[in-house]
N, C-alpha and C positions, 0 to 999 in steps of 0.2 A: 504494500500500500504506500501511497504517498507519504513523504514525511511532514507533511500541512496534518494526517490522520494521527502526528502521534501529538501528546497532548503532558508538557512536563510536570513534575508533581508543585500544588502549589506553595510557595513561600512557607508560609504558614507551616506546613508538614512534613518539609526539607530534611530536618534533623532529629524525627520524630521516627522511632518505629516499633508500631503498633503491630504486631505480629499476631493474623486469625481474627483480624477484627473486622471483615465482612459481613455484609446483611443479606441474610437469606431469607425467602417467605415460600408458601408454597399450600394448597390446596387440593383435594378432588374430592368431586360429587360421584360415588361408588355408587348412583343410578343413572348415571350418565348425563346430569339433566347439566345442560350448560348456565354458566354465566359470563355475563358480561368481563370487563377486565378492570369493571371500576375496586374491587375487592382486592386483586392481588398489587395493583398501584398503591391503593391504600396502606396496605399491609407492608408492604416496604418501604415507601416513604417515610413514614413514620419512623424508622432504622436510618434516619440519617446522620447519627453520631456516630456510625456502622460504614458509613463512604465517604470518600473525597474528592468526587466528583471525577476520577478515571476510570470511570466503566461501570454499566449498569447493563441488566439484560433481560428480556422475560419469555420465557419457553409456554406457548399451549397447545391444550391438546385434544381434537375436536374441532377447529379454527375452522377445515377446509372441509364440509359434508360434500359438498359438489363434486368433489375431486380427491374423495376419501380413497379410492383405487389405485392413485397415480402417487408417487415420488414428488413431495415439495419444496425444492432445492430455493433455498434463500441465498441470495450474493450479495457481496459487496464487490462494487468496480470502481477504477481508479479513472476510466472515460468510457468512453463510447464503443473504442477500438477494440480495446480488452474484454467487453463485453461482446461483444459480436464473435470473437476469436473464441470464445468458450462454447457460444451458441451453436455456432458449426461444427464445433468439437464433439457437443454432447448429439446430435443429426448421427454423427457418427456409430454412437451406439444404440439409442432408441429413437421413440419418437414426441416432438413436442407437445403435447397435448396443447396449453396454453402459455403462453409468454409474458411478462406484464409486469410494472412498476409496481414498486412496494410503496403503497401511499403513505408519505408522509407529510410531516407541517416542520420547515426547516427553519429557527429562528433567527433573526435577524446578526447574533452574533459568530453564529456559525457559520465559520469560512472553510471552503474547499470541502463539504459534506462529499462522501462517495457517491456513486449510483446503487441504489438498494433497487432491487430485481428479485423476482421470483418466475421459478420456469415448475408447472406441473406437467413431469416425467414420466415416459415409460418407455425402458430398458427391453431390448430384443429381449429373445429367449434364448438361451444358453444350456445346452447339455451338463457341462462339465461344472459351471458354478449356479450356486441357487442369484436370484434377483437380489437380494440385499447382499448378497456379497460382491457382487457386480458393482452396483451403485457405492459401496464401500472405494472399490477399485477407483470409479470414474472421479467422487469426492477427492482422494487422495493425490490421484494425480493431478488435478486442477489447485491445489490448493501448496503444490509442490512444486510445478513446473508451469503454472500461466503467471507473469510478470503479470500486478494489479488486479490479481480476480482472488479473490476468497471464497467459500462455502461458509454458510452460517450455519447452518440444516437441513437433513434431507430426505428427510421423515415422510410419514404417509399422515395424512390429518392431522399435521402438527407445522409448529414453526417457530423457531427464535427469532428473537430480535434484540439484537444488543448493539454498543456505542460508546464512544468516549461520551464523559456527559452525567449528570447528576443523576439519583434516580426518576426525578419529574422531571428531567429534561428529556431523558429518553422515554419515558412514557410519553410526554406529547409528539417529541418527534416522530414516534412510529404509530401512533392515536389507536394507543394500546387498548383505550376503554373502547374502543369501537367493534373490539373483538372478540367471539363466544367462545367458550373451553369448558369443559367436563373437568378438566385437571390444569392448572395453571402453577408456574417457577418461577421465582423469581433472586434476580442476584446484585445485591450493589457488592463493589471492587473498595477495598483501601488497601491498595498497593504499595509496599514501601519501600523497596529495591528496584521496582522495571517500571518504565512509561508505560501509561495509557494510548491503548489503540482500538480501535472500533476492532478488529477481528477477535481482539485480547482479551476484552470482556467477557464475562461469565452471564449464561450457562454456556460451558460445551456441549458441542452434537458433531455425530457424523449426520 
């Protein structure tokens, strides 16, 4: 990723280190009934003596009923180019189902935001490997060898979203409440050794 995406630790926390002292939240409804995302924003926000504003993220699960069959490969890109170079890459192995911008609300003080994308996928068939371990293969490479492309997730009816950024910063940016989940994650960052980067953020996902 570009180096505009990394984000140094503030003044203030310089000399400080607070080891294990992240915010974590997290829920599910064990009948599947979904909710909104105003509950797991809530729920960590409130944890914000728990971050320092280098990365925040929130994983659900249920997001995408329409497209519960297909692989929901969340990116980060660094332009246009890198993104198109990934798209004909992944032609290569399956097929696009849908293509489409990850809608966000990008605030006035953020400069150089990525391209946030979302591609629902479906991987040929394979003899020799099952689908998820395909899709394993296809993340890894992409995320290994595309100059400017990251994977965030690439789940079936799921989807991260994380970023350098407060935790109500990146909730609005990614307008978290606008999305339903059976099971919702979430992760604020106080990092005390490594910069903050939008792929760095927590949760992890293949």
């Amino acid at each position: 990723m570009k180096f505009e995406n990394y984000t140094a630790l503030p003044e203030k926390f310089r000399h400080q280190r607070v080891f294990d002292g992240c915010g974590i939240s997290g829920f599910i409804n064990i009948d599947g009934t979904q909710e909104s995302g105003d509950r797991i924003v809530d729920m960590l926000c409130i944890l914000s003596e728990r971050e320092n504003g280098l990365g925040a993220g929130f994983a659900g699960y249920g997001i995408y009923p329409k497209y519960k069959d297909n692989y929901a490969l969340h990116f980060l890109f660094d332009d246009e180019s890198s993104k198109e170079e990934v798209l004909r890459h992944l032609e290569k192995y399956g097929y696009i189902v849908q293509s489409e911008a990850i809608p966000t609300k990008v605030p006035a003080h953020v400069d150089f935001p990525p391209i946030t994308w979302r591609v629902f996928f479906e991987p040929k068939e394979l003899k020799s490997v099952s689908l998820d371990d395909e899709v394993v293969k296809i993340v890894m490479e992409i995320n290994e060898k595309f100059e400017g492309a990251f994977v965030m997730s690439s789940g079936k009816n799921m989807g991260v979203f994380k970023a350098t950024g407060w935790s109500h910063e990146v909730a609005d940016f990614y307008k978290i409440r606008d999305y339903k989940a059976y099971m919702w994650l979430a992760h604020s960052r106080f990092p005390t050794n490594t910069p903050g980067w939008w792929g760095g953020a927590h949760p992890f996902n293949l």
